[in-house]
ZABA-265140 format. One record per residue: x, y, z of N, C-alpha, C in turn; residue in one letter. Coordinates in steps of 0.02 Angstrom, whole numbers, m for minus. Layout:
% residues N
+--------+--------+--------+--------+--------+--------+--------+--------+--------+--------+
!   n_px !   n_py !   n_pz !  ca_px !  ca_py !  ca_pz !   c_px !   c_py !   c_pz ! residu !
+--------+--------+--------+--------+--------+--------+--------+--------+--------+--------+
!      X !      Y !      Z !      X !      Y !      Z !      X !      Y !      Z !      A !
...
+--------+--------+--------+--------+--------+--------+--------+--------+--------+--------+
***
This chain:
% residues 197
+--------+--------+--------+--------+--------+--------+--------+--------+--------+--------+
!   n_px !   n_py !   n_pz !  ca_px !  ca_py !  ca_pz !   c_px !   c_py !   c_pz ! residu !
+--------+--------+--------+--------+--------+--------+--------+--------+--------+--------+
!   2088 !    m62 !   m234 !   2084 !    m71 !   m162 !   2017 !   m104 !   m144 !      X !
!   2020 !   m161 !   m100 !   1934 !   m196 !    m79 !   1921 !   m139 !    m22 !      X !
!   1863 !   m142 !    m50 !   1814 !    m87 !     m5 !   1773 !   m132 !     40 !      X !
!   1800 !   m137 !     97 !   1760 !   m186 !    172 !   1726 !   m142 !    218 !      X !
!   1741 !    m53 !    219 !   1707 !    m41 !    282 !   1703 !     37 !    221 !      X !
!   1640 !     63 !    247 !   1600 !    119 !    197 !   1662 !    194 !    218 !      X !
!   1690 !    175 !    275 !   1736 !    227 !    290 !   1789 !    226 !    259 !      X !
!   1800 !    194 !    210 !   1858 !    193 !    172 !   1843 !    226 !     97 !      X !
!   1768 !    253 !     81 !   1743 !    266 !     21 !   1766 !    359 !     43 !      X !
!   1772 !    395 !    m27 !   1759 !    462 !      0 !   1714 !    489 !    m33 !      X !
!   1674 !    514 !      9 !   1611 !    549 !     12 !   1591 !    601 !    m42 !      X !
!   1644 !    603 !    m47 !   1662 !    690 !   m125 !   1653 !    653 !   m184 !      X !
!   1659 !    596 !   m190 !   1678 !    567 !   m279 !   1635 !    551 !   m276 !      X !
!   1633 !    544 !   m354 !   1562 !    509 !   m385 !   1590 !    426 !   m404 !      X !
!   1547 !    379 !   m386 !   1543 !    313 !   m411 !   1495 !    316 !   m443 !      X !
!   1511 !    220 !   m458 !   1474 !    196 !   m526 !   1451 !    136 !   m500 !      X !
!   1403 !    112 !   m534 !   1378 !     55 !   m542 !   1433 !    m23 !   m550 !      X !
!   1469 !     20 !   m569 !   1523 !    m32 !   m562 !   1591 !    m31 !   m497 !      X !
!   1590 !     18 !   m491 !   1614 !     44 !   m410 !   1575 !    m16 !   m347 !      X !
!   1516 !      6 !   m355 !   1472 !    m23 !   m323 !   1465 !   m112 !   m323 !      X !
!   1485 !   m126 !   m375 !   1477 !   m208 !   m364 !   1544 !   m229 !   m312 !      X !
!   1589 !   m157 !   m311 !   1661 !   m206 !   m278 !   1646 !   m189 !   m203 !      X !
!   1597 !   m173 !   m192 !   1619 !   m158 !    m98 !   1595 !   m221 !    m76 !      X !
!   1625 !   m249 !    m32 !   1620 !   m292 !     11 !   1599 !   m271 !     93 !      X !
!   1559 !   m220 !    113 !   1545 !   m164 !    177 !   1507 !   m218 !    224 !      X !
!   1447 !   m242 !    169 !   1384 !   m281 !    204 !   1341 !   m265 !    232 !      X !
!   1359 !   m186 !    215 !   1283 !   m117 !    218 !   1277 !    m98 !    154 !      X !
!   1199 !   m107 !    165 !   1157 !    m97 !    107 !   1169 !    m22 !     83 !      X !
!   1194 !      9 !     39 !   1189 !     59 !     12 !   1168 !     89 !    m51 !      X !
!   1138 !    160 !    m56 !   1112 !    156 !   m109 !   1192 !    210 !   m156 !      X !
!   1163 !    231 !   m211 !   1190 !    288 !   m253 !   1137 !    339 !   m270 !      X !
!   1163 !    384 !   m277 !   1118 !    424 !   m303 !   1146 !    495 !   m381 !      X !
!   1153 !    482 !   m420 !   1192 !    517 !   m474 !   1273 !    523 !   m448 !      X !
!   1263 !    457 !   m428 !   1371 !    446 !   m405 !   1397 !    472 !   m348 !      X !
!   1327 !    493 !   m316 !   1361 !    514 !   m241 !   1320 !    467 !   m187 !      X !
!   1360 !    426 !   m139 !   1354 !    368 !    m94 !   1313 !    415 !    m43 !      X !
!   1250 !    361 !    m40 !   1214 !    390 !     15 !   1215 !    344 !     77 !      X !
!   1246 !    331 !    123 !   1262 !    311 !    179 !   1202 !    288 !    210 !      X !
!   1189 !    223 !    243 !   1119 !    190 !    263 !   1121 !    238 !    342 !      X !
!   1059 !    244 !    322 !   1019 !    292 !    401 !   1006 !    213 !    453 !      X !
!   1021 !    223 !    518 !    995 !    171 !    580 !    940 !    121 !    566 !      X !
!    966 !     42 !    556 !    903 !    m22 !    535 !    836 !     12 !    524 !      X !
!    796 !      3 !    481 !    735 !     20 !    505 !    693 !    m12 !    580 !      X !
!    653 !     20 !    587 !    593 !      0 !    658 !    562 !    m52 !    645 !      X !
!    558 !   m109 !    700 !    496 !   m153 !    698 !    443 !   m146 !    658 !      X !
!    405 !    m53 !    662 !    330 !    m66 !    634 !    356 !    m48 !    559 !      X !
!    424 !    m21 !    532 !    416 !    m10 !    483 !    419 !    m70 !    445 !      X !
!    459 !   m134 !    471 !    460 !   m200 !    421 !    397 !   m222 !    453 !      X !
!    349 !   m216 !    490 !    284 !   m253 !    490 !    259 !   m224 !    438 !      X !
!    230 !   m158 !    419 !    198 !   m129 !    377 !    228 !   m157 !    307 !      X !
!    300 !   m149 !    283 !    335 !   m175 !    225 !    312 !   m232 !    209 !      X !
!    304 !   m289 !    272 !    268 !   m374 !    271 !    209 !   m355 !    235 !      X !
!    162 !   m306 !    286 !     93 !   m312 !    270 !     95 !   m304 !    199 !      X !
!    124 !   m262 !    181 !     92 !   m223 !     83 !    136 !   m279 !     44 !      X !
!    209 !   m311 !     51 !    252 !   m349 !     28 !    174 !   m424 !      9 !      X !
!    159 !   m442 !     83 !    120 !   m503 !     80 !     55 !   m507 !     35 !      X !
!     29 !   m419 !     46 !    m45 !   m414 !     m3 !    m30 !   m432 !    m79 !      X !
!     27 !   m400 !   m100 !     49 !   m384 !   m154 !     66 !   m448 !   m189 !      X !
!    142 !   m483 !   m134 !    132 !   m543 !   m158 !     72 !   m610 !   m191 !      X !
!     12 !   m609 !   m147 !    m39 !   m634 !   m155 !    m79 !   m626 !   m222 !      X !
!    m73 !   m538 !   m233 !   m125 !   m525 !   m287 !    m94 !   m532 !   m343 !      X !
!     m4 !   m553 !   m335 !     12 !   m537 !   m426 !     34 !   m605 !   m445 !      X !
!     11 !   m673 !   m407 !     45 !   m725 !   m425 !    m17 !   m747 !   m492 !      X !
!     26 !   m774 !   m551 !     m6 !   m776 !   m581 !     m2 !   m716 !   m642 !      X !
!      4 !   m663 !   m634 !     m2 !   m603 !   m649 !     67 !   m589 !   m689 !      X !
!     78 !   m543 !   m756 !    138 !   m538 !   m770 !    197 !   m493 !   m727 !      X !
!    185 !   m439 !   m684 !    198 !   m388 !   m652 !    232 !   m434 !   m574 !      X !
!    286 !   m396 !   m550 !    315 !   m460 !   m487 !    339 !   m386 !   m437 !      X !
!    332 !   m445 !   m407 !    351 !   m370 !   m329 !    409 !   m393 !   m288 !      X !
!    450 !   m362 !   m258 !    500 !   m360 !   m243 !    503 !   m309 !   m171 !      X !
!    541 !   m347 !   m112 !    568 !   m288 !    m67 !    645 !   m264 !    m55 !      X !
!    670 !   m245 !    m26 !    735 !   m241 !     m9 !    763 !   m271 !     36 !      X !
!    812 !   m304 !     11 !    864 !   m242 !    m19 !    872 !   m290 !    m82 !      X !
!    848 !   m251 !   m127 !    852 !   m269 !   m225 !    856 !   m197 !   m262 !      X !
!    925 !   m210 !   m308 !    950 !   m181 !   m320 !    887 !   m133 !   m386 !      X !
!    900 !    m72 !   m378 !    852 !    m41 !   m446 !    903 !      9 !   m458 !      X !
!    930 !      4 !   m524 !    981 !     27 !   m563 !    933 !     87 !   m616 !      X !
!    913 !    149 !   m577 !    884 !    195 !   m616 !    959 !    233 !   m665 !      X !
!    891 !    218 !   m742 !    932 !    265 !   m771 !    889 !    277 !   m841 !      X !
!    903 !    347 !   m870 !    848 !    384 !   m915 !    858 !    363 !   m991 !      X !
!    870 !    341 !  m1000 !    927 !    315 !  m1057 !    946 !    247 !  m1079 !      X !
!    901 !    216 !  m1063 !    897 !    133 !  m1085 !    955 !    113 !  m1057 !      X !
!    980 !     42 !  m1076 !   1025 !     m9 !  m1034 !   1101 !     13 !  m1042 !      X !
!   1124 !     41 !   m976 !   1202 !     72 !   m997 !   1247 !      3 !   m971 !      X !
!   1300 !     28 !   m975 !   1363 !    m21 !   m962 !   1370 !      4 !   m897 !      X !
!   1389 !    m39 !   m826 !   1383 !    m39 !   m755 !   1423 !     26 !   m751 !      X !
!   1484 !     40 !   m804 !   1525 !    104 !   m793 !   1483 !    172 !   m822 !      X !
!   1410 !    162 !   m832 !   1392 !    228 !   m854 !   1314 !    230 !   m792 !      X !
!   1300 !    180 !   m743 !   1255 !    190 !   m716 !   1279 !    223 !   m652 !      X !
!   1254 !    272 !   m620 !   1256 !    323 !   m566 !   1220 !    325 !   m499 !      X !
!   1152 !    265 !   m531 !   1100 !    287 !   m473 !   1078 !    202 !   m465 !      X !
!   1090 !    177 !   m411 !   1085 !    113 !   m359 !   1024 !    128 !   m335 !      X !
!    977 !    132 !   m320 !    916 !    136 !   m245 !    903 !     46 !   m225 !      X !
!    885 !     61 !   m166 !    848 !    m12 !   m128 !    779 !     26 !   m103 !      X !
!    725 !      3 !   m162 !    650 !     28 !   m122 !    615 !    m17 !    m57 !      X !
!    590 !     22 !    m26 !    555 !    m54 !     16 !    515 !   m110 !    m12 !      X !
!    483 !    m83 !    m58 !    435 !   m106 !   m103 !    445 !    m91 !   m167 !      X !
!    440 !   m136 !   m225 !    432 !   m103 !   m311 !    401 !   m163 !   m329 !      X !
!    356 !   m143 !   m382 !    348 !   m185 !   m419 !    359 !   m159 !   m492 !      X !
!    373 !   m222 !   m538 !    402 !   m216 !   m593 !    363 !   m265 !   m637 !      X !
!    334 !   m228 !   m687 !    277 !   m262 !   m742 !    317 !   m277 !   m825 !      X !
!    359 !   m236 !   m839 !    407 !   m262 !   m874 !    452 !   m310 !   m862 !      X !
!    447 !   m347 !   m890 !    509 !   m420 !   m856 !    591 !   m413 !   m901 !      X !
!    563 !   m386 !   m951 !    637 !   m361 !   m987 !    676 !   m324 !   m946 !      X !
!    639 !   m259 !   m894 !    696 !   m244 !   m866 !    741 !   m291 !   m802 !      X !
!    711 !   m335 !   m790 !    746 !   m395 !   m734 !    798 !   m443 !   m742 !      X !
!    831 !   m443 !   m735 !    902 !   m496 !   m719 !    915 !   m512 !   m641 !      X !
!    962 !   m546 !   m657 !   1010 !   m573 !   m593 !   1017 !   m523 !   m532 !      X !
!   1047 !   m464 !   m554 !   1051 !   m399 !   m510 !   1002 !   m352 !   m492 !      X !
!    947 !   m379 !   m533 !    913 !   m345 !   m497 !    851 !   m296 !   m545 !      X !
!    839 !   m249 !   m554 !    787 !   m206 !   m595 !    844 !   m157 !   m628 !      X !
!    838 !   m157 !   m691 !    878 !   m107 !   m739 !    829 !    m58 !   m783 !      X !
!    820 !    m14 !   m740 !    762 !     65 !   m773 !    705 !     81 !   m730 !      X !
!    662 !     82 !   m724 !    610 !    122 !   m688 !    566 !     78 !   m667 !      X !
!    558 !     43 !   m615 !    484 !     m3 !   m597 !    422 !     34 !   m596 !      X !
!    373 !     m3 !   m600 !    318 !     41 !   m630 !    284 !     84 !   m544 !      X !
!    293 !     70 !   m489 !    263 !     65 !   m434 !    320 !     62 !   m380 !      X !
!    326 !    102 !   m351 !    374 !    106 !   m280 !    350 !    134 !   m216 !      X !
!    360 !     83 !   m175 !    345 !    126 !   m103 !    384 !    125 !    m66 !      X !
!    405 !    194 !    m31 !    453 !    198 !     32 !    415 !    203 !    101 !      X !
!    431 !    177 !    151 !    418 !    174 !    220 !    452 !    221 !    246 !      X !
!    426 !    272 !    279 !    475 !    329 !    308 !    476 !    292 !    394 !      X !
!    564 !    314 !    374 !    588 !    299 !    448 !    654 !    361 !    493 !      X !
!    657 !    360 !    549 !    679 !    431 !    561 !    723 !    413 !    517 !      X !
!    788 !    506 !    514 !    827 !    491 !    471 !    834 !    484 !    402 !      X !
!    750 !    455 !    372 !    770 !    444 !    284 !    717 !    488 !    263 !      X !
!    683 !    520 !    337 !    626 !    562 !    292 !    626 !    621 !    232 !      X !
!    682 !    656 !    225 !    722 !    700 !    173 !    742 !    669 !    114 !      X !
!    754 !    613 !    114 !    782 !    567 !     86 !    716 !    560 !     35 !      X !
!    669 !    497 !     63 !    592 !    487 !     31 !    549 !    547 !      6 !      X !
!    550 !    595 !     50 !    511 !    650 !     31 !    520 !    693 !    m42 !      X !
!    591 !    696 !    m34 !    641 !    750 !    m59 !    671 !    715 !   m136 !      X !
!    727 !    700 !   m112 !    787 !    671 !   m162 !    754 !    591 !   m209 !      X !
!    727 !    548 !   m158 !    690 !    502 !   m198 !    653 !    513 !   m231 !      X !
!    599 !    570 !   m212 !    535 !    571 !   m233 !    557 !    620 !   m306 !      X !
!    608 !    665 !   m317 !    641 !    692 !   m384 !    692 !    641 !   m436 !      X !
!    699 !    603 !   m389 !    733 !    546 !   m429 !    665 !    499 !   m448 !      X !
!    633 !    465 !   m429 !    590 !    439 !   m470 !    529 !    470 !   m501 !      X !
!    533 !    533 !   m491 !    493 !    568 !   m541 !    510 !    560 !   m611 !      X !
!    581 !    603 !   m608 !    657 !    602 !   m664 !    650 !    523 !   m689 !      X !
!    642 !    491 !   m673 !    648 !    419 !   m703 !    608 !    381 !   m721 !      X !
!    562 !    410 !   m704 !    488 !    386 !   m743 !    439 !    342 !   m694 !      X !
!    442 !    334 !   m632 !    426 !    285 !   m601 !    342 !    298 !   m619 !      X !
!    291 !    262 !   m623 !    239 !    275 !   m639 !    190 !    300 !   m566 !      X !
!    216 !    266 !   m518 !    173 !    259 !   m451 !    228 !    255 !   m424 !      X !
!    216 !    325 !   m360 !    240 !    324 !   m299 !    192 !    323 !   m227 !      X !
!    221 !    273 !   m186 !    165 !    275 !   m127 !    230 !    315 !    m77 !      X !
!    230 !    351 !    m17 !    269 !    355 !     43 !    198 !    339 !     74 !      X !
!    231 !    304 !    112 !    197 !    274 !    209 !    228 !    317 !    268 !      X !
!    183 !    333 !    295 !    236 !    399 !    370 !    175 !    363 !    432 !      X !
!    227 !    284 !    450 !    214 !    266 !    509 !    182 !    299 !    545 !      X !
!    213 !    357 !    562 !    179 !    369 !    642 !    110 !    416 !    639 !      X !
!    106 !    434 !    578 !     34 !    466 !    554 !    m17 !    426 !    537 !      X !
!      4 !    359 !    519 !    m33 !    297 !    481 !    m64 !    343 !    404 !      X !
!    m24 !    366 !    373 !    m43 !    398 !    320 !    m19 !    347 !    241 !      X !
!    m55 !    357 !    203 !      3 !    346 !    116 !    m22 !    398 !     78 !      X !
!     43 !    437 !     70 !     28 !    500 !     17 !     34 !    450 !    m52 !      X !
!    m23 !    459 !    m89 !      7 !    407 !   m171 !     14 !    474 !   m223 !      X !
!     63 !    453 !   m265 !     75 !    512 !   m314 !     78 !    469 !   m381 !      X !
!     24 !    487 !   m419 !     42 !    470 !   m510 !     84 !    519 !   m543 !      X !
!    124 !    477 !   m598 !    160 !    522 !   m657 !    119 !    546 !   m696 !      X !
!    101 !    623 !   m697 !     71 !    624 !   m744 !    108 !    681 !   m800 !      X !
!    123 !    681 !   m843 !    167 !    717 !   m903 !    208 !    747 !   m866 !      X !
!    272 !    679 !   m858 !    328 !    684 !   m826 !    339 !    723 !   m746 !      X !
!    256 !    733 !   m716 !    282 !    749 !   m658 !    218 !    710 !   m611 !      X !
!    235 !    707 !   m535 !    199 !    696 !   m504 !    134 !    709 !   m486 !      X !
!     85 !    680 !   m448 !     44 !    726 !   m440 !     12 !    705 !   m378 !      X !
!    m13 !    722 !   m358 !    m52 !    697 !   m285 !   m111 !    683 !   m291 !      X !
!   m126 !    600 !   m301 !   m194 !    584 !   m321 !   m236 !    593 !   m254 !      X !
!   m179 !    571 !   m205 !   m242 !    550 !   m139 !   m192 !    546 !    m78 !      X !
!   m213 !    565 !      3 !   m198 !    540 !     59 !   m237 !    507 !     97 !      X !
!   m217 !    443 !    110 !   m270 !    414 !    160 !   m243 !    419 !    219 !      X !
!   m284 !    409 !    266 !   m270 !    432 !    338 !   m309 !    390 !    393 !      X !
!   m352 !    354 !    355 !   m409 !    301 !    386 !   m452 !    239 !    343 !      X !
!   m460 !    206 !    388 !   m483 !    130 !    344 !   m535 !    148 !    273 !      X !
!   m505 !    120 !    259 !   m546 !    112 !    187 !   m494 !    104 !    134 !      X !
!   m503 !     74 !     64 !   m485 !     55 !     19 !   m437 !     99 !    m21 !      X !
!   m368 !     80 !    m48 !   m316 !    125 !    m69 !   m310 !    103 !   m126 !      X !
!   m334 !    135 !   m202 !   m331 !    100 !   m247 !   m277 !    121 !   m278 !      X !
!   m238 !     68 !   m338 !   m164 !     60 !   m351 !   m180 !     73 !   m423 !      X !
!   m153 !    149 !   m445 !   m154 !    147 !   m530 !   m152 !    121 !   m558 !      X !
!    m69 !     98 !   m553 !    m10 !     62 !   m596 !    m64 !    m28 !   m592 !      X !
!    m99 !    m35 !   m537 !   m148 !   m102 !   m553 !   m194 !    m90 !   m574 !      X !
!   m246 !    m91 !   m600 !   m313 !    m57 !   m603 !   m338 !   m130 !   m571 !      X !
!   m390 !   m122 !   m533 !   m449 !   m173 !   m523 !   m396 !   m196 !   m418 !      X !
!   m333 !   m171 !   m406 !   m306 !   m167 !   m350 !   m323 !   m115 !   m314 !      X !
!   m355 !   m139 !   m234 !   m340 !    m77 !   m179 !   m314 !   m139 !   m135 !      X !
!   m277 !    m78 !    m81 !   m235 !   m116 !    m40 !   m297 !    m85 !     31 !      X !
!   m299 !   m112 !     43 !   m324 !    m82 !    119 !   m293 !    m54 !    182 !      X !
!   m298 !      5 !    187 !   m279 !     62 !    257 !   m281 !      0 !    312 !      X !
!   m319 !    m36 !    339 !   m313 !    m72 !    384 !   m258 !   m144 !    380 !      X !
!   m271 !   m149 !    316 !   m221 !   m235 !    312 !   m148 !   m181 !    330 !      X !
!   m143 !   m120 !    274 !    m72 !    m93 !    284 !    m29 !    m74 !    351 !      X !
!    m71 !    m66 !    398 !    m59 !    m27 !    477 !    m84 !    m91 !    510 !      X !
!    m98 !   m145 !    490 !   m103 !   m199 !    548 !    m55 !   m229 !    594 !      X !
!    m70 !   m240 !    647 !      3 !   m269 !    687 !     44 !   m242 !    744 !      X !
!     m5 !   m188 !    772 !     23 !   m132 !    804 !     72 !   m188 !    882 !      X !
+--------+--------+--------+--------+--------+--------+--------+--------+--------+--------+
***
């Protein structure tokens, strides 16, 4: 059956990675261990300004560089277990931000395993989501660097992997320099990130 409108999926089953290539909806959705997570309301103005701001820094600092950055909606096909067949992958995400320093894991579709660096923009609605379920899913998957951004605090909680779990290196909350593990010799700046009000 073509899948054109997300109300035709049921909510109880688990899909696949290959499930997923047949919808034709034209909403971005993610997976999450085979259960469809339904897109929360467009994001906000300031949240794609902020996404620009760190998307544009980022862009800038890695040209040249082996490591490439990416926003959404690009597909990141987490999975623990090296390169499965589309019928054994479970978990779809669209980060706002990733960057990916391995180029082996990149193709056509998108990132296949763990980018080294992800940031989510919290927007109403996905804050459970980023906080919660993402932030255990890319633990579980190895992501090396997690940033969340919470707009309306002008905050970035950054979290390193450290022996398989997170950790809370740092919150900024005011101008000054945000330095990026997964880069060494990178800070992003509290002010470039929240510019644009």
């Amino acid at each position: 059956m073509l899948i054109t409108d997300l109300s035709q999926l049921d909510p109880t089953k688990t899909y696949t990675y290959a499930d997923y290539l047949t919808w034709r909806s034209g909403e971005f959705v993610e997976l999450i261990k085979g259960k469809l997570i339904r897109p929360v309301a467009g994001p906000s103005r300031m949240h794609q300004v902020y996404s620009g701001n760190i998307f544009s820094s980022l862009h800038t600092y890695l040209k040249g560089h082996p490591c490439q950055v990416y926003s959404a909606p690009f597909d990141v096909r987490l999975t623990t277990s090296g390169a499965n067949g589309d019928e054994q992958i479970l978990t779809v995400v669209q980060p706002d931000i990733c960057v990916v320093c391995d180029r082996a894991k990149l193709d056509d579709r998108g990132c296949l395993g763990a980018p080294d660096w992800i940031v989510e923009i919290l927007s109403p609605g996905n804050t459970a989501r980023d906080t919660r379920s993402k932030f255990d899913l890319y633990e579980e998957s190895g992501v090396l660097e997690y940033w969340i951004v919470f707009p309306g605090l002008k905050t970035v909680a950054c979290y390193v992997l450290d022996q398989n779990q997170y950790r809370l290196a740092a919150e900024y909350a005011a101008p000054g320099p945000i330095p990026v593990a997964t880069l060494p010799g990178l800070a992003l700046e509290w002010t470039d990130i929240f510019a644009g009000e």
